[in-house]
C-alpha positions in Angstrom: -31.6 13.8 23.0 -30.5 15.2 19.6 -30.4 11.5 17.9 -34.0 11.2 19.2 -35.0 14.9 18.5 -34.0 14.0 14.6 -35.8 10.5 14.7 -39.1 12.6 15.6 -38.8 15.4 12.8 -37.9 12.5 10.5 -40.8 10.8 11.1 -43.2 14.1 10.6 -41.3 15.2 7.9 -42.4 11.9 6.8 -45.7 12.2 6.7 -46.5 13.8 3.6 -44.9 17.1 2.1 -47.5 19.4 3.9 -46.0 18.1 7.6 -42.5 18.4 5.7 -42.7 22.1 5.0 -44.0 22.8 8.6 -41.0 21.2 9.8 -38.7 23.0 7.4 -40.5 26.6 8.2 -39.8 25.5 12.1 -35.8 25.9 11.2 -35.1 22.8 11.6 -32.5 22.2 8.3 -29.7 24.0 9.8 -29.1 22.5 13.4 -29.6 19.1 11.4 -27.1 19.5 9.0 -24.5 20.9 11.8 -25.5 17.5 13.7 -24.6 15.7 10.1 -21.1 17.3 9.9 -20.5 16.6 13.6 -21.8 13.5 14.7 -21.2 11.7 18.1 -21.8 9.0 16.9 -21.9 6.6 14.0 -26.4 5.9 15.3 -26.8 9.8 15.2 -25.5 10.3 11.5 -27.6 7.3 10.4 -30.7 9.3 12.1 -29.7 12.7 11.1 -29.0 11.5 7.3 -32.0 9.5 7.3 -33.7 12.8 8.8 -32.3 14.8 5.5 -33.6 12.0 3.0 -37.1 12.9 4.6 -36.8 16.6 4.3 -35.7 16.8 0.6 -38.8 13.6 -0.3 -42.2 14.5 -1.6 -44.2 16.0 -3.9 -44.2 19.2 -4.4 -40.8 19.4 -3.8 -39.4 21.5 -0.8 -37.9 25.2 -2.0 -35.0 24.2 -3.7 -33.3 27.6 -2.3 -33.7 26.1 1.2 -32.6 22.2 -0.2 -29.4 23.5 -1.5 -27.6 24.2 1.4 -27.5 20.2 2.1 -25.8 19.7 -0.6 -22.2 20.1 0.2 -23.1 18.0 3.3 -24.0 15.4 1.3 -21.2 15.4 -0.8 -19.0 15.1 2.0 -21.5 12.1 3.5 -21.3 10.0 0.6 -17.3 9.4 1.4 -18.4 7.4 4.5 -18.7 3.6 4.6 -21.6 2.5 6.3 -24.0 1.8 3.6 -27.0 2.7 5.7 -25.6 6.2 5.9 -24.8 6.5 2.0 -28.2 4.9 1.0 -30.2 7.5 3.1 -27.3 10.2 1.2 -27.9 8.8 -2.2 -31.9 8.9 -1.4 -31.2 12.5 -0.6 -29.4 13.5 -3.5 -32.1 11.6 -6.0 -35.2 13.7 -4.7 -32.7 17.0 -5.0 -31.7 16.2 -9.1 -35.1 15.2 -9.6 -36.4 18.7 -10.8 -35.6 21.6 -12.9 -32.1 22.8 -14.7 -30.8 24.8 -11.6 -31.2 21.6 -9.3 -29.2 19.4 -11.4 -26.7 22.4 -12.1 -26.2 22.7 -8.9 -25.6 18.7 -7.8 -23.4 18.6 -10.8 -21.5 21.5 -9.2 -21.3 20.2 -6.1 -19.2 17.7 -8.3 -21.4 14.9 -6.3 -21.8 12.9 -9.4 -17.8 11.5 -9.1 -18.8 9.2 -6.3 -22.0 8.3 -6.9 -20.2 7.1 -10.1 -18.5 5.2 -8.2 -21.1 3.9 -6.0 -22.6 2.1 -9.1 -20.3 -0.7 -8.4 -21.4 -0.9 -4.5 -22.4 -4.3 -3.2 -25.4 -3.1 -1.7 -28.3 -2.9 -3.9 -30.3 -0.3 -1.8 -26.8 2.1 -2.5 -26.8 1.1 -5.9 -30.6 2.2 -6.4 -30.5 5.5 -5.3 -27.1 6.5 -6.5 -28.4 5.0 -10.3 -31.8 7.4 -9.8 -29.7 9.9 -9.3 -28.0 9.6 -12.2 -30.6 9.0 -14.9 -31.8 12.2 -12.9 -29.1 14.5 -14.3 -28.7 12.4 -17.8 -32.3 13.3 -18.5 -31.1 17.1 -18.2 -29.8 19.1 -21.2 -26.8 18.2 -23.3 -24.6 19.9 -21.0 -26.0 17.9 -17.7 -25.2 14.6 -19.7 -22.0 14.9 -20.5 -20.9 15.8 -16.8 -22.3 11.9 -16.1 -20.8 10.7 -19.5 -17.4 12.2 -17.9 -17.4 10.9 -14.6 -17.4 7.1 -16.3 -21.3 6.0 -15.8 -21.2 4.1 -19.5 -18.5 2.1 -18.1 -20.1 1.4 -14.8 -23.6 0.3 -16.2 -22.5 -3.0 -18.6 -23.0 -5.1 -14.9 -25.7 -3.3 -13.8 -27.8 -4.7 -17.4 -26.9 -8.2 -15.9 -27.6 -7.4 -12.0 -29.9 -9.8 -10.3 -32.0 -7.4 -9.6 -34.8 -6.6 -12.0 -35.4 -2.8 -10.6 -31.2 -2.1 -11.3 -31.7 -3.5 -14.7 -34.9 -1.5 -15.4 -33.2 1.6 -13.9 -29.8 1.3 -16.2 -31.5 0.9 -19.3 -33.9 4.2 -18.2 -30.3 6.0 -17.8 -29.3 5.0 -20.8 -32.3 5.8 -23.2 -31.9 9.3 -21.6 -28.0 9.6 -23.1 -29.4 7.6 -26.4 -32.0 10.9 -26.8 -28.5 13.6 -26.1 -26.6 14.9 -29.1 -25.0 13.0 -31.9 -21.7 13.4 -30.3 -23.2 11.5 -26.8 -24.9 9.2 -29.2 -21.4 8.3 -30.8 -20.0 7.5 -27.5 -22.6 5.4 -26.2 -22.3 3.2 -29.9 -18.8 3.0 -29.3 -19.2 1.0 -25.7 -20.2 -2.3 -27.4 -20.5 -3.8 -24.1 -23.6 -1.7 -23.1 -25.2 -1.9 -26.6 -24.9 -5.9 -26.5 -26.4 -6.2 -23.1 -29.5 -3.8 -24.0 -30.2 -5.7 -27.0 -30.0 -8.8 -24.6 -32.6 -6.8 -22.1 -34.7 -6.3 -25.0 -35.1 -9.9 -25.7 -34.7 -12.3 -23.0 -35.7 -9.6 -19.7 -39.3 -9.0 -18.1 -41.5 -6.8 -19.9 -41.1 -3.7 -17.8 -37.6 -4.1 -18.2 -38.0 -4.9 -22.0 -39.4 -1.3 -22.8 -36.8 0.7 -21.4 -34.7 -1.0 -23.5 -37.0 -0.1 -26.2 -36.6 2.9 -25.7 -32.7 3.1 -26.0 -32.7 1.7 -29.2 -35.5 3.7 -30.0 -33.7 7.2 -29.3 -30.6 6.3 -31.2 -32.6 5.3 -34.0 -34.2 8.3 -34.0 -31.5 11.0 -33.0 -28.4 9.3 -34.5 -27.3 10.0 -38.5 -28.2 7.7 -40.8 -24.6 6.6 -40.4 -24.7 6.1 -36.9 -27.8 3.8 -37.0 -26.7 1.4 -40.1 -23.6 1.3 -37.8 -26.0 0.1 -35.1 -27.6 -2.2 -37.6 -24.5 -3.8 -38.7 -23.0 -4.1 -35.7 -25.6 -6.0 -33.8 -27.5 -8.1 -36.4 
């Protein structure tokens, strides 16, 4: 009854963010989230997480105050295994960061952006996806906000994600990176240093599809812009 009950506000909360915010004002968060932290069964977290993803999707976004309670949920849920449970997580958590200063402060406090660091190098592209949105999420932040991804290793996760077979992961990690290439000269610096990453962008920018092509664009285009004149004849000399 409850793994069924959560399948059915999943699929209204589904349908649109009107039928979502019904289903939120109905009170429906909290005995979720205690069926997420206590499962039966392996079928009801993948329902009730799934469930979650669907409450925090849409546009306009849910109240944030309401969101944030799931948030320490979900960074205990995305230390599980199955990947069906941690894509619906990571889905979760890149609808939440999507927004305003206090929702990325608040995932970042959470200290959620550790493992999705880590799940960066998952084998399953539908984990990577969401847990890489995520992230270019919170880079595209403030200074601050960048550096807590900068921290947590995400420039030395990315170089295979520039090569992955799949064209939306590529697109995606050059889009995370143009938003550290437009941080501070300091972030700037440390994405020049990681020669790896600069050498496969240039390669995206020359041999990749032409969606993919302009997000590398643009991450040359934002160190060219933001760095010192030092820092881009660096750039120059190094890759000519």
């Amino acid at each position: 009854m409850r793994e069924q009950s959560a399948w059915c506000l999943a699929n209204i909360a589904g349908d649109g963010a009107e039928m979502r915010d019904i289903v939120l004002r109905s009170g429906a968060l909290q005995p979720l989230l205690k069926n997420i932290q206590q499962p039966a069964n392996l079928s009801l977290l993948r329902n009730t997480v799934w469930a979650l993803s669907n409450f925090c999707r849409g546009k306009p976004q849910p109240p944030f105050g309401t969101m944030a309670a799931a948030l320490p949920i979900l960074g205990d849920v995305l230390n599980q295994e199955d990947k069906e449970v941690l894509m619906d997580a990571c889905w979760a958590t890149s609808y939440l960061s999507d927004g305003s200063k206090e929702q990325i402060d608040a995932i970042n406090e959470a200290r959620i952006i550790w493992r999705l660091v880590q799940l960066l190098s998952h084998k399953c592209p539908s984990v990577v996806t969401p847990a890489l949105r995520t992230i270019g999420n919170i880079v595209s932040g403030d200074d601050n906000q960048t550096q807590t991804a900068i921290d947590a290793g995400c420039l030395h996760a990315v170089p295979p994600l520039l090569e992955h077979m799949k064209k939306g992961i590529r697109k995606e990690a050059c889009w995370m990176l143009s938003n550290i290439a437009a941080g501070n000269q300091n972030q700037i610096t440390i994405l020049l240093q990681c020669q790896e990453v600069i050498d496969a962008v240039l390669t995206r920018l020359i041999y990749d599809d032409w969606d993919v092509r302009k997000e590398a664009a643009w991450v040359i285009f934002n160190l060219a812009t933001g760095g010192t004149h030092e820092q881009v004849f660096a750039l120059i000399r190094n890759h000519r």
